[in-house]
C-alpha positions as CSV (number, residue, x, y, z in Angstrom):
1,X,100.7,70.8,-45.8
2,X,100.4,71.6,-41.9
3,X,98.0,69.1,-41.5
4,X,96.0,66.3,-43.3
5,X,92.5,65.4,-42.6
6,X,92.2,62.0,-44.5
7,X,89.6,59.9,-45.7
8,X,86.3,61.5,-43.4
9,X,83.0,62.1,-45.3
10,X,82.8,65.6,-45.4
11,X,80.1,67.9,-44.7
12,X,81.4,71.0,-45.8
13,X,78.5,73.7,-44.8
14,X,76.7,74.1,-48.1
15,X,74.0,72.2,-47.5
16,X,75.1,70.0,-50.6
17,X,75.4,65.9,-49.9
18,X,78.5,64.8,-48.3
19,X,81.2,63.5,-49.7
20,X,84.8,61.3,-48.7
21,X,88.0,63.4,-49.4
22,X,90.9,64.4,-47.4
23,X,91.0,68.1,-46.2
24,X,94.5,69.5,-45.9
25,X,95.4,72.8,-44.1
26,X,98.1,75.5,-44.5
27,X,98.9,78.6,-42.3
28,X,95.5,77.8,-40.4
29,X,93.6,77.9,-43.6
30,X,92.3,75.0,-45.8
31,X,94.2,74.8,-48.2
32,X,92.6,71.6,-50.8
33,X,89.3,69.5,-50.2
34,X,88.9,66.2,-51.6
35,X,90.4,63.5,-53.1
36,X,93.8,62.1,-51.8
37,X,96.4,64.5,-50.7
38,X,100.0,64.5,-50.0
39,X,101.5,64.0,-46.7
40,X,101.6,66.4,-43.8
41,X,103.3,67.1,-40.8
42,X,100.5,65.6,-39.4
43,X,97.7,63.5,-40.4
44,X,94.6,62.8,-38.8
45,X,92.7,59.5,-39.8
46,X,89.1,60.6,-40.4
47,X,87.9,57.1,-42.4
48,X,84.8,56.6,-40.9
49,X,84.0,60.0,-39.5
50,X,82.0,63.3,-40.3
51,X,84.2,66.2,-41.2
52,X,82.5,69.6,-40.7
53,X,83.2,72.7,-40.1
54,X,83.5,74.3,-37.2
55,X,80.5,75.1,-35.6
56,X,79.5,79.3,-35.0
57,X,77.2,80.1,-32.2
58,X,75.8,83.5,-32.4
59,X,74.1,83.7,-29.0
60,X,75.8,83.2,-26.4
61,X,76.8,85.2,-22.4
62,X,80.5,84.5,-22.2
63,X,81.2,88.1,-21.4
64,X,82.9,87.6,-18.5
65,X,83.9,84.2,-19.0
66,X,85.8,85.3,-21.3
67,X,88.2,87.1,-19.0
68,X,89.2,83.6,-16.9
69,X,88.0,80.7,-19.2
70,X,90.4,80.5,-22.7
71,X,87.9,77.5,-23.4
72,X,84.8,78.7,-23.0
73,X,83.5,75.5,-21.8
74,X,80.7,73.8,-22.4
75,X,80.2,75.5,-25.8
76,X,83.8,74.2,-27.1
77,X,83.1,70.9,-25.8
78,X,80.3,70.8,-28.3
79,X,82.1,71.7,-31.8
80,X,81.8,75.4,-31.6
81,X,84.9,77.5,-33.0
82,X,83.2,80.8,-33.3
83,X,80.8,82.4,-30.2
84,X,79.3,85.7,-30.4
85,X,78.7,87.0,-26.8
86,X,77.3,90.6,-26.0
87,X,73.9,89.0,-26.6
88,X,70.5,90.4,-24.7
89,X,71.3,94.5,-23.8
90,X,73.6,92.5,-21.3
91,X,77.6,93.1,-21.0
92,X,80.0,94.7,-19.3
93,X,81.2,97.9,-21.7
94,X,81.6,100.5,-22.0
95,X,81.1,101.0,-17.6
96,X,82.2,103.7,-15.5
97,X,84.6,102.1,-12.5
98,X,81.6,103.0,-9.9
99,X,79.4,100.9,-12.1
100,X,81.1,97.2,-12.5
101,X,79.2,96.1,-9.5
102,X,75.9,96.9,-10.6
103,X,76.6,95.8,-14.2
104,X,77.3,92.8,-12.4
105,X,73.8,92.7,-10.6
106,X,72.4,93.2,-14.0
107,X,74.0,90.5,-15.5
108,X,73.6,87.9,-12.3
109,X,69.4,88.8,-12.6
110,X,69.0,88.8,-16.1
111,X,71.5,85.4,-17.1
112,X,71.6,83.6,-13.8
113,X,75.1,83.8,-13.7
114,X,76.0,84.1,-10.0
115,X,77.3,87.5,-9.6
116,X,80.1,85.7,-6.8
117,X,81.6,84.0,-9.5
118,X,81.9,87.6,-11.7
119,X,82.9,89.6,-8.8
120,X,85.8,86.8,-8.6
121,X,86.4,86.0,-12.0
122,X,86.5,89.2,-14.0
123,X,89.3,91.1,-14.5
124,X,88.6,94.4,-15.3
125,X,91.0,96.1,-17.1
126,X,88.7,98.4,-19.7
127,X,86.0,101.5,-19.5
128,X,85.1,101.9,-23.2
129,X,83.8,99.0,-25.3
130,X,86.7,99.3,-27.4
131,X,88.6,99.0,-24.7
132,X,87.2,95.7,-23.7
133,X,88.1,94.2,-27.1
134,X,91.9,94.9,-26.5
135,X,91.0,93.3,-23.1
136,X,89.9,90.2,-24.5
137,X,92.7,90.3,-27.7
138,X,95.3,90.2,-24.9
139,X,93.8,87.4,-23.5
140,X,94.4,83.5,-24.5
141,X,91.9,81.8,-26.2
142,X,90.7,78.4,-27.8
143,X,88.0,79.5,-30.2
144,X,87.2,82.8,-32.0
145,X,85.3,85.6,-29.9
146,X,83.0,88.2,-31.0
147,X,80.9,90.8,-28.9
148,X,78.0,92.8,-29.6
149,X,77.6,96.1,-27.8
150,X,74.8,95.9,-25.1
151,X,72.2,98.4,-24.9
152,X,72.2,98.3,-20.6
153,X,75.7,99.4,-20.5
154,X,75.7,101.7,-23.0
155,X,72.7,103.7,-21.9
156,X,73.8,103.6,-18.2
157,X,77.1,104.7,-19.4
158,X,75.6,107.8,-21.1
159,X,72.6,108.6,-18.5
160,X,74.2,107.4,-15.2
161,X,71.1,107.1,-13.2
162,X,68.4,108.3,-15.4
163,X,69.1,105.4,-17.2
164,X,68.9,102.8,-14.6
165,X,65.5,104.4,-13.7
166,X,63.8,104.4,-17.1
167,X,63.8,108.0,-17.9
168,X,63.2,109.1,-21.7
169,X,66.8,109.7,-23.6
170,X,67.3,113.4,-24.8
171,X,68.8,114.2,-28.1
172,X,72.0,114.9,-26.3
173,X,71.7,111.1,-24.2
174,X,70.9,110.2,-27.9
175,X,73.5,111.3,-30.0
176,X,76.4,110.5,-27.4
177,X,75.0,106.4,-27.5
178,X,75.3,107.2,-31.2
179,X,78.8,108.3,-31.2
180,X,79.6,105.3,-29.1
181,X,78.1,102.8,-31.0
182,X,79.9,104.0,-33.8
183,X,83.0,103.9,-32.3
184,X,82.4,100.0,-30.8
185,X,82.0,98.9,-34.1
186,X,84.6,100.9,-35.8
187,X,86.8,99.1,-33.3
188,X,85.5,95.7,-34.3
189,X,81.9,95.1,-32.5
190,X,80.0,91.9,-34.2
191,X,76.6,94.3,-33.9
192,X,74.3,95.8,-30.8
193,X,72.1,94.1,-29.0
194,X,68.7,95.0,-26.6
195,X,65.9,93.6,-24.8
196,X,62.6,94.7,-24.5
197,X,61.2,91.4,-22.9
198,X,59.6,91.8,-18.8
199,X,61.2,88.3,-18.4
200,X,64.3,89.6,-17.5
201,X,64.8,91.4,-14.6
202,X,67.6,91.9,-11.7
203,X,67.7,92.8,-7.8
204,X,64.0,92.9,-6.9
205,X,62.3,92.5,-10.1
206,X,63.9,96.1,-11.9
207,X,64.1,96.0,-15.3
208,X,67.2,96.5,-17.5
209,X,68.0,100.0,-18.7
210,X,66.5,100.1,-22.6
211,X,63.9,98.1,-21.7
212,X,61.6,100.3,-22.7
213,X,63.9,102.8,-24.7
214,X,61.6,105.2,-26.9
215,X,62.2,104.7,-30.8
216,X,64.0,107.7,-31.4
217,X,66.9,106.4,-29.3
218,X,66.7,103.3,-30.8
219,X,66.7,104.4,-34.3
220,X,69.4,106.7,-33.1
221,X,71.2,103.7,-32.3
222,X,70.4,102.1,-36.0
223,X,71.7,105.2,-37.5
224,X,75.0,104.8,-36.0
225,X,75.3,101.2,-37.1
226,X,74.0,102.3,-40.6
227,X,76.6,104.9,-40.8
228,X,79.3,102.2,-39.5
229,X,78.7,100.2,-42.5
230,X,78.5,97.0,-41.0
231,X,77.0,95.0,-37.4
232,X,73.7,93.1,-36.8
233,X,70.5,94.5,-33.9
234,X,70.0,91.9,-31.6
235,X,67.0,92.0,-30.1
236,X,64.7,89.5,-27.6
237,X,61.5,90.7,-26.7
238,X,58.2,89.8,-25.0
239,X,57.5,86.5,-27.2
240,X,53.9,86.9,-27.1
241,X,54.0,90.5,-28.4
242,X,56.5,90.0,-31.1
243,X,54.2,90.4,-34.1
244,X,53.1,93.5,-32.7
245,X,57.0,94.5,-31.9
246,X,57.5,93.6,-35.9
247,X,54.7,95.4,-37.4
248,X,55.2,98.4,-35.5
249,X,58.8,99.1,-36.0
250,X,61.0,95.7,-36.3
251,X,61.2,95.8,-39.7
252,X,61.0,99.3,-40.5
253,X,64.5,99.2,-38.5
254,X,65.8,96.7,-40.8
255,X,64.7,98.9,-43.4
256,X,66.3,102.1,-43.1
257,X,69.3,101.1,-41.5
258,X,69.9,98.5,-43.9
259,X,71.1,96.6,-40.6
260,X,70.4,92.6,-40.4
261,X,67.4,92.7,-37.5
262,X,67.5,89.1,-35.3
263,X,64.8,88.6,-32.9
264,X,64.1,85.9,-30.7
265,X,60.8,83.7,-32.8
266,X,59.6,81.1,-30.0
267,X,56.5,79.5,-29.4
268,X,54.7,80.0,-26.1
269,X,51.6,77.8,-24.6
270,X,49.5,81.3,-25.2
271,X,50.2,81.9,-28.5
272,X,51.4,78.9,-29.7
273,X,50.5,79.4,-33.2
274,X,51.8,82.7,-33.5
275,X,55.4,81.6,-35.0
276,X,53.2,80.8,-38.4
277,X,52.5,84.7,-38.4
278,X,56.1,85.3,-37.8
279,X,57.3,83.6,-41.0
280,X,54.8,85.3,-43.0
281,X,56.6,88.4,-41.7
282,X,59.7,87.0,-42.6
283,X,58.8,86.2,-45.8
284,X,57.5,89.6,-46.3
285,X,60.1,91.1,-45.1
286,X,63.0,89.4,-47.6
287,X,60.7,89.8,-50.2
288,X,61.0,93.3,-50.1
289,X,64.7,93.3,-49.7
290,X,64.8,93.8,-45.4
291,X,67.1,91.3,-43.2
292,X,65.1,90.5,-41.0
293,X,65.9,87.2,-39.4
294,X,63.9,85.3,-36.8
295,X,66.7,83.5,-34.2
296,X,65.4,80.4,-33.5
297,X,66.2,77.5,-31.3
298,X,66.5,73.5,-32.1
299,X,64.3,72.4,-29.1
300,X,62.7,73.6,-26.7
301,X,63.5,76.2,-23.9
302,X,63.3,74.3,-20.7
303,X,64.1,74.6,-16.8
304,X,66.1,71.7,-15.7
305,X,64.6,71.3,-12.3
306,X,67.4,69.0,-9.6
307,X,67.9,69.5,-5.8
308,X,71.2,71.3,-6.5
309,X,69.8,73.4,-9.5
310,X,68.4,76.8,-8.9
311,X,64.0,75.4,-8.8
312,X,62.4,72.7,-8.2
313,X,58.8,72.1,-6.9
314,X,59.7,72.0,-3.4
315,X,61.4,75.2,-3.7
316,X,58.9,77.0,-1.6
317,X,58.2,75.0,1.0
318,X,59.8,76.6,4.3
319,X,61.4,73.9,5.2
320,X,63.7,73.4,2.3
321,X,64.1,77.5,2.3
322,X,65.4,77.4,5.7
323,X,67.3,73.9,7.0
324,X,67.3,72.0,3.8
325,X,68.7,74.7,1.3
326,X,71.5,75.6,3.9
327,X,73.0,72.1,4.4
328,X,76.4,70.7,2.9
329,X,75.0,68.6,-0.4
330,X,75.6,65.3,1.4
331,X,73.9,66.3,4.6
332,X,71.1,67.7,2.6
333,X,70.7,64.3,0.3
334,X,70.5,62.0,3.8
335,X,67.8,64.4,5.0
336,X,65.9,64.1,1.6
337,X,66.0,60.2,1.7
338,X,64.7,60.0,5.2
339,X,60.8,59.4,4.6
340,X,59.8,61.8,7.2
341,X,61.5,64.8,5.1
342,X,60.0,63.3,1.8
343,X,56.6,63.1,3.7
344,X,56.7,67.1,4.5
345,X,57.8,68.0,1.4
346,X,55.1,66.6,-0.6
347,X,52.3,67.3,2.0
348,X,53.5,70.7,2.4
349,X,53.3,71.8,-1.0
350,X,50.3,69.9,-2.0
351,X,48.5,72.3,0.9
352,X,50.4,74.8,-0.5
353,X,49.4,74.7,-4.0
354,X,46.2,74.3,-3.0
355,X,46.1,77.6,-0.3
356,X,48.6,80.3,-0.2
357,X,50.1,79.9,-3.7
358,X,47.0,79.4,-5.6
359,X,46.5,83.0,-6.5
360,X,49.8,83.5,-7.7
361,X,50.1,82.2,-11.4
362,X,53.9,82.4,-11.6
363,X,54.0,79.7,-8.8
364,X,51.7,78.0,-10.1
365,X,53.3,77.5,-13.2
366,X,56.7,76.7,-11.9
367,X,55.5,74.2,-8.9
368,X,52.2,72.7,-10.5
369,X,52.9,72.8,-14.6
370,X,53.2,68.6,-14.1
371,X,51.7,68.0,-17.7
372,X,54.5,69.8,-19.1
373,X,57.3,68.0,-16.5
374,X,59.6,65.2,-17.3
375,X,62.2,62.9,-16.4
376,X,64.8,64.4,-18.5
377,X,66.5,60.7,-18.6
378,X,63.9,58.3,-18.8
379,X,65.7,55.4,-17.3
380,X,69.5,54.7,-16.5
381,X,72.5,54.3,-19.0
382,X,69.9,56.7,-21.4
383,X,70.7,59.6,-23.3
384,X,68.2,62.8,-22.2
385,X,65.1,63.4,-24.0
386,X,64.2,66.9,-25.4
387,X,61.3,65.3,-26.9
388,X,59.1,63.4,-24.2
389,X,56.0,62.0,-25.0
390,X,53.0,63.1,-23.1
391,X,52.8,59.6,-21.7
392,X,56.1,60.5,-20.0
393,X,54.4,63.5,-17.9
394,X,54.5,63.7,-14.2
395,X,50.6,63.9,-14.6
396,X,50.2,61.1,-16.3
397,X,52.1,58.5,-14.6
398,X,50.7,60.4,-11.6
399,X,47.3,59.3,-13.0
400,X,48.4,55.9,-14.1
401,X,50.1,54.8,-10.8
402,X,47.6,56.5,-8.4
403,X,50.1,58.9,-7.3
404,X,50.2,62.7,-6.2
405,X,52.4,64.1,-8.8
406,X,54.4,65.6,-6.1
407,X,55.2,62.0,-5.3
408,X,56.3,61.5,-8.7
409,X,58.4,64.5,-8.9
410,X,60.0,63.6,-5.7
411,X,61.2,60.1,-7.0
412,X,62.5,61.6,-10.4
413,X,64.6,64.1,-8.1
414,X,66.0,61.3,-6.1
415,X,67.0,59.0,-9.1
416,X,70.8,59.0,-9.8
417,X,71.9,59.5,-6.2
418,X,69.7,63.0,-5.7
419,X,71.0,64.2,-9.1
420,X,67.4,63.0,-11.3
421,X,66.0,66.4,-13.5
422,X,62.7,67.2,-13.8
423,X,62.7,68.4,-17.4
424,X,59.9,71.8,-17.6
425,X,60.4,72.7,-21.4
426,X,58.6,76.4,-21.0
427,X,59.1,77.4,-24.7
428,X,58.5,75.5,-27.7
429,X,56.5,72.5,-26.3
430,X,53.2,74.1,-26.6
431,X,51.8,70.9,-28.7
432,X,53.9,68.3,-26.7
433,X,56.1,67.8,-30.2
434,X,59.1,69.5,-31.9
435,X,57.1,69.9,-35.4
436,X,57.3,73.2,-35.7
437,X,60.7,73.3,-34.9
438,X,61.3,71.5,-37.9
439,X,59.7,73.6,-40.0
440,X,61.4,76.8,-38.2
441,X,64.6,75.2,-38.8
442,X,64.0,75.2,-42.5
443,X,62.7,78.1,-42.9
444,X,65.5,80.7,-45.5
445,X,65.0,83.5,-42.6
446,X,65.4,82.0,-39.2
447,X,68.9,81.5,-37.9
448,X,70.0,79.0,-35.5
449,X,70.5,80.7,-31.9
450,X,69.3,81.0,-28.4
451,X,71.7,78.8,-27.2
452,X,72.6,81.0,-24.1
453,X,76.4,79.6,-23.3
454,X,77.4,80.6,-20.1
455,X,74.2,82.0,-18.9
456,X,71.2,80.5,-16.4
457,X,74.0,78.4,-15.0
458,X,71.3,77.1,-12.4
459,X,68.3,76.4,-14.5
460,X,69.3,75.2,-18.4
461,X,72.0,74.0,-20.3
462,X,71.4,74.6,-23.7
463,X,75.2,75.5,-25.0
464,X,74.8,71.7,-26.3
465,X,72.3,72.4,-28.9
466,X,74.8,72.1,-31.8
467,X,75.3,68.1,-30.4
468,X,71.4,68.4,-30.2
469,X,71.1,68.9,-33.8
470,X,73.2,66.3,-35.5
471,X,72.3,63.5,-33.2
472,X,68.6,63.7,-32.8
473,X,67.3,65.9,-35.8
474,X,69.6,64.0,-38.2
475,X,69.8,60.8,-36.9
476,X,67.9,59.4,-33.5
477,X,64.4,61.2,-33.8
478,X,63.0,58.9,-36.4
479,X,63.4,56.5,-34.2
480,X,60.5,58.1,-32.0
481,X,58.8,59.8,-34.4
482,X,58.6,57.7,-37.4
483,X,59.5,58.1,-41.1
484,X,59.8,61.8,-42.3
485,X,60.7,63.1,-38.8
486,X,64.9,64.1,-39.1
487,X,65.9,66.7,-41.2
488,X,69.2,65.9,-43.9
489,X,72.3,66.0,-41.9
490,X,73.6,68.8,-44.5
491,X,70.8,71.2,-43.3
492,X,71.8,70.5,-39.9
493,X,75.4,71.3,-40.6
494,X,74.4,74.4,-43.0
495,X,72.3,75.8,-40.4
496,X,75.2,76.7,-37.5
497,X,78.1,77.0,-39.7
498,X,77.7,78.9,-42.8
499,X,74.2,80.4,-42.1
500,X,75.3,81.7,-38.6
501,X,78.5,82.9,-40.3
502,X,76.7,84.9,-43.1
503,X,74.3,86.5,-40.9
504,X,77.1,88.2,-38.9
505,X,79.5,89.2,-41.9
506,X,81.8,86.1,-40.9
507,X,82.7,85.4,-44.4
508,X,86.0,83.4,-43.9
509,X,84.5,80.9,-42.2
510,X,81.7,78.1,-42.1
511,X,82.5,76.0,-45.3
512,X,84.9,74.0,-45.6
513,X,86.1,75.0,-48.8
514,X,90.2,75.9,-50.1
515,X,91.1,79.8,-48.5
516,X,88.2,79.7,-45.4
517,X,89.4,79.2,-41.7
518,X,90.4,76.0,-40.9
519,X,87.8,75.5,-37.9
520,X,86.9,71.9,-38.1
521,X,85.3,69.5,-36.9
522,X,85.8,65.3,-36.6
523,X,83.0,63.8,-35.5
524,X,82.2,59.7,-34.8
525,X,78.6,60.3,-35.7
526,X,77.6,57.1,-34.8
527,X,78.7,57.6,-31.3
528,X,77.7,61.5,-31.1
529,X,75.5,61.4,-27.8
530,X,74.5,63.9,-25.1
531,X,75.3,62.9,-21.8
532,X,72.8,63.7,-19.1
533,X,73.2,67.2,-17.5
534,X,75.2,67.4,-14.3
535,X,75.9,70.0,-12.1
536,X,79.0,71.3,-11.2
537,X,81.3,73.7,-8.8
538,X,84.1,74.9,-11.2
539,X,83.4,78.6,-11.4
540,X,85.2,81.5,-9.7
541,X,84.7,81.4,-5.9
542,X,83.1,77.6,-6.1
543,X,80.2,79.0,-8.3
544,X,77.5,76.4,-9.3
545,X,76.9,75.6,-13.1
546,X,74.8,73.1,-15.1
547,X,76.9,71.4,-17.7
548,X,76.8,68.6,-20.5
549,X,79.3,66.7,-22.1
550,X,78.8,64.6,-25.4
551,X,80.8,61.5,-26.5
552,X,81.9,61.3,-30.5
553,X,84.1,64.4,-30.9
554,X,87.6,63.0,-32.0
555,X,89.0,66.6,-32.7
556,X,87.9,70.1,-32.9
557,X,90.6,72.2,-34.6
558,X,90.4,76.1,-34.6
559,X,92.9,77.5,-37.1
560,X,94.1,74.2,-37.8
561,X,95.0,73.6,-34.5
562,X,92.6,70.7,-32.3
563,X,91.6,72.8,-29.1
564,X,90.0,69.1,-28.2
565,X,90.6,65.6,-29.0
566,X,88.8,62.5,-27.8
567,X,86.8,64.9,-25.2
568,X,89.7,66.7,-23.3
569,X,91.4,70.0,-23.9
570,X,95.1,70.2,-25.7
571,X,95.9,73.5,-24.3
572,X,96.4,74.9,-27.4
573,X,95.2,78.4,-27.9
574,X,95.3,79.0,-31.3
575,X,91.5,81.3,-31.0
576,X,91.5,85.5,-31.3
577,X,89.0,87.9,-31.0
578,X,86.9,88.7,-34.8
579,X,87.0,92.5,-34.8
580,X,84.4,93.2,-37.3
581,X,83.4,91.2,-40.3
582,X,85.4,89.0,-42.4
583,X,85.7,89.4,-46.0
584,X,85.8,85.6,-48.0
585,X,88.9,84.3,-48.6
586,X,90.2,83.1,-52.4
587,X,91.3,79.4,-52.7
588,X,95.2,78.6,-54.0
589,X,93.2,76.7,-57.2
590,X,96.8,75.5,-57.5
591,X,95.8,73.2,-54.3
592,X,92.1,71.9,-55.2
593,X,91.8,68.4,-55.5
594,X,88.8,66.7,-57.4
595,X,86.0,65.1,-55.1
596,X,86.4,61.6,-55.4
């Protein structure tokens, strides 16, 4: 044996209860689970610890990350082995030289990822989306890497202008998208992916090309992938529509292409009920044999609101738009604590809110939601909570302390040394609880996604969501919500290992079970903790990110290889790009030890 994994209770992806064994690994693969091995070249010392398998995140913006980051940090720091990027209609192939700019623009709008830092960081070395996968193959890497062809590039690619500007796609625009689809995924594409949401938009509110592509382009597109034999539709739309977006053609995609169909099911304060509809589509839909998959997330969609973050309530006020926002960081902070600032601040946008801005809604709701605004960390030496009860609310310890609320949001900002966040959860947090997360998250037809690695640098940090769902659905949120509140920690497991892995045609990985990929996981999960959010300048051209680190990985092996022990990187590289699906691999019997 390479390696030895010995003595951890093992959660090997089926869902099934865990059990203590050693897990040995050969040539990157696992080789025998359970029982007591042999010896190893090396031998890890697990007693104690969860072992799981590596964890696969299938939504995620590292597409130009990619080109400078081997690690793709923060998603590595949080167990994940696998990330499928391309996600959204968002990418950058196939692109015409003359085009890598705006792609860029596109990108920077759509997934807040500064377009400074991609201008820097990326580089290009590809046209065709083929192309780009021999780009990123060359590359080192930590973890695995799949991408999903996206819909803005390709069409732009095709229709140069007409594209950009929304015009319809002829049967020529049509058929050439076609013949490039097929040939991305011939070459090893994960799937293709679009947006149809008016959320996202880029340089003055324009919407991405296929935005509002007819259906005979898009079914154009599913032929392709039909014809290609293999590669999921990945598709976010306007949430509040999406029942409509199913009925009309969703489904009948999945249908006739035979294609797995993910869309993004979230619930929203206007239709906040509307996700119960949703899984009665879902059931419909596997009932009749379509793969149609709603891509859920494990709590809820929030802006992280700070003073070096990209919003915050005072965002508007001319005088942090002008002097304030222009100031080194320590400057600005000694400005903020003088009581004078604090006092125009506040006064300023409470005449604000209550004159100018009052007619326009999307203000509103971004400087004046303070029912649904938090202290992300509710006191020092705390862990952040995703979960706040409505007691917690700007508005109501406004109400209970005889305070503006801007008064309160100003002192959550200035806890910590000026780095406090105001937590804004816009998505899932209609009822002020996680419930119907729960049952989302058990439902056969969701899958676990939406965690957006590398993207909104200056507003979320939600690449820590696998962290997220071992420590507080499995283990911390009974504490606040009482008996029957977790979810078994083999679900939670299951759910972004082998269930991701399936969805995508990843077949070689996600259990831990004698012939898969030894991606792996050893976890202290009594000491697996989200640290608060922090910001940070360590992007290309001293770009600005949020990120998150957790405490209780000992070891994240890709390959068999650890990528990370005890929280920092070993340099090892051991991770390659997945060209298409994986078939399942057969276990050496020869090798399987008993479950003791």
């Amino acid at each position: 044996m390479d390696l030895v994994i010995r003595g951890g209770t093992i959660v090997d992806g089926t869902g099934e209860a865990p059990f203590v064994g050693d897990v040995g690994v050969r040539d990157g693969r696992i080789a025998a689970v359970g029982g007591r091995l042999g010896a190893a070249r090396r031998e890890v010392d697990a007693h104690g610890a969860l072992v799981t398998p590596g964890f696969v995140d299938v939504h995620t913006h590292y597409d130009g990350q990619v080109t400078w980051d081997p690690t793709l940090a923060p998603s590595s720091w949080h167990g994940v082995t696998t990330a499928v990027m391309g996600n959204c209609g968002v990418g950058f192939a196939p692109v015409k030289p003359d085009r890598r700019d705006w792609l860029i623009s596109v990108m920077e709008g759509v997934e807040d990822i500064p377009g400074s830092v991609l201008a820097e960081g990326i580089q290009w070395d590809w046209e065709s989306f083929p192309e780009y996968l021999d780009a990123l193959e060359r590359r080192p890497l930590a973890l695995d890497v799949g991408a999903q062809i996206p819909h803005a590039a390709l069409r732009t690619y095709v229709m140069g202008e007409r594209g950009v500007v929304h015009d319809e796609a002829t049967g020529q625009d049509i058929a050439e998208m076609a013949r490039l689809v097929t040939e991305g995924l011939r070459a090893g594409a994960l799937g293709v992916s679009t947006a149809r949401t008016l959320i996202h938009h880029y340089a003055g509110r324009k919407y991405p090309p296929g935005t509002f592509a007819s259906a005979d382009e898009l079914f154009g597109i599913g032929r392709a992938m039909q014809a290609a034999g293999h590669g999921v539709f990945q598709m976010t739309s306007n949430h509040v529509q999406m029942d409509g977006e199913v009925t009309q053609w969703l489904a009948r995609f999945a249908r006739e292409t035979g294609r797995p169909v993910t869309f993004a099911l979230v619930q929203t304060d206007a239709t906040r009920d509307l996700w119960q509809t949703l899984l009665q589509r879902l059931d419909a839909a596997a009932a009749d044999g379509v793969p149609l998959y709603g891509a859920i997330a494990a709590r809820p969609a929030g802006i992280l609101m700070g003073w070096q973050g990209s919003i915050q309530p005072f965002a508007a006020h001319p005088l942090w738009r002008g002097e304030l926002a222009a100031l080194p960081w320590p400057q600005r902070l000694a400005q903020l604590r003088d009581p004078a600032t604090r006092r125009a601040l506040v006064d300023g946008m409470a005449a604000a809110l209550d004159g100018p801005l009052k007619n326009d809604s999307r203000a509103m709701a971004l400087f004046q939601g303070f029912h649904k605004m938090f202290a992300l960390v509710p006191g020092p030496g705390q862990p952040p909570d995703y979960e706040p009860p409505a007691q917690r609310s700007v508005a109501a310890i406004a109400l209970r302390e005889g305070r503006s609320p801007l008064e309160v949001v100003y002192d959550i900002l200035m806890a910590d040394d000026g780095n406090g966040i105001v937590y804004f959860p816009t998505f899932n947090y209609a009822n002020g609880d996680l419930d119907h997360a729960r049952v989302l998250m058990q439902h056969p037809h969701t899958v676990m996604s939406l965690a957006d690695g590398g993207a909104h640098c200056g507003y979320i940090c939600d690449a820590s969501i696998p962290t997220y769902m071992l420590s507080w659905w499995a283990r911390d949120r009974a504490r606040a919500r009482g008996p029957g509140a977790t979810l078994p920690l083999a679900l939670m497991v299951k759910r972004q290992t082998a269930d991701t892995a399936a969805v995508y045609g990843l077949h070689d990985r996600g259990l831990i079970r004698p012939g898969y990929r030894a991606d792996l996981n050893v976890i202290d999960f009594e000491r697996l903790q989200l640290r608060p959010p922090r910001v940070a300048f360590d992007l290309p051209a001293g770009g600005r990110r949020l990120v998150q680190e957790a405490d209780g990985y000992l070891a994240t092996f890709v390959a068999g290889e650890a990528i990370r022990e005890r929280g920092e990187d070993t340099g090892a590289r051991p991770g390659r790009l997945v060209r298409g699906p994986q078939g399942s691999s057969r276990a050496p019997t020869q090798e399987v030890a008993a479950r003791a």
